[in-house]
C-alpha positions in Angstrom: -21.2 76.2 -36.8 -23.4 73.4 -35.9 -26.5 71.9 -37.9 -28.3 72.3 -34.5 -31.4 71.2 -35.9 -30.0 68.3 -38.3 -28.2 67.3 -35.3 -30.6 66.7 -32.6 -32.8 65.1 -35.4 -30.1 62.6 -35.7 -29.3 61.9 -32.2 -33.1 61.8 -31.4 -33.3 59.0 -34.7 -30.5 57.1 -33.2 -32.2 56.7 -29.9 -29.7 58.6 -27.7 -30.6 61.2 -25.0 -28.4 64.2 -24.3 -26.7 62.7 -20.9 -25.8 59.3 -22.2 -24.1 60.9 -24.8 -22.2 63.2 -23.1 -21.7 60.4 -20.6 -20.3 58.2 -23.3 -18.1 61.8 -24.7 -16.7 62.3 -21.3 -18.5 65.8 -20.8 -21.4 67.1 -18.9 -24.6 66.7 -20.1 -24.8 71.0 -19.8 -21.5 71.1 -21.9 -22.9 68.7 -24.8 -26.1 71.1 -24.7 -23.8 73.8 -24.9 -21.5 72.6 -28.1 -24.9 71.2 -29.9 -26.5 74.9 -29.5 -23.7 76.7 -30.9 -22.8 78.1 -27.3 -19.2 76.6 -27.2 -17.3 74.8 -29.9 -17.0 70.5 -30.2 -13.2 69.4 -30.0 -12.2 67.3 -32.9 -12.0 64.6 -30.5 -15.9 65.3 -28.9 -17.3 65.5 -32.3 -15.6 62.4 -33.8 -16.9 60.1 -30.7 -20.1 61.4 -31.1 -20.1 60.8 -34.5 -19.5 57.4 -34.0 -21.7 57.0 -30.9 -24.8 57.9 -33.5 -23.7 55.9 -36.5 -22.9 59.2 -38.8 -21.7 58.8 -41.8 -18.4 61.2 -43.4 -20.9 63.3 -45.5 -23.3 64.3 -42.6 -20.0 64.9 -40.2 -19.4 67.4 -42.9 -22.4 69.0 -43.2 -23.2 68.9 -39.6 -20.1 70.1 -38.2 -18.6 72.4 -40.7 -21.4 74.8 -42.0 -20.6 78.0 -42.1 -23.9 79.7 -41.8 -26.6 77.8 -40.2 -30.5 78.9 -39.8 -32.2 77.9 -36.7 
């Protein structure tokens, strides 16, 4: 599951909105609310790009993307 939280605090930090991101992703800004909210799953390929879109670093991709429990 997704850092929901942690994750919108980044991309929030990094200066991005929602629909540029997904923009930049290739997805619909709807979808990329979707995946961050834990409604449908990232593809390696959507969370590496965003990833690099918002400057994370290996350790937060980690902890971001691979939790297994998550408290919202």
């Amino acid at each position: 599951m997704v850092d929901t939280e942690r994750l919108k605090r980044l991309i929030k930090l990094a200066g991005w909105k929602v629909e540029c991101l997904a923009k930049d992703i290739g997805i619909s800004k709807n979808s990329l609310s979707g995946k961050i909210n834990n409604k449908t799953k990232f593809t390696v390929d959507e969370m590496f790009r965003l990833a690099d879109l918002i400057c994370l670093p290996e350790k937060d991709v980690r902890e971001i993307f691979y939790r297994k429990e998550v408290v919202n």
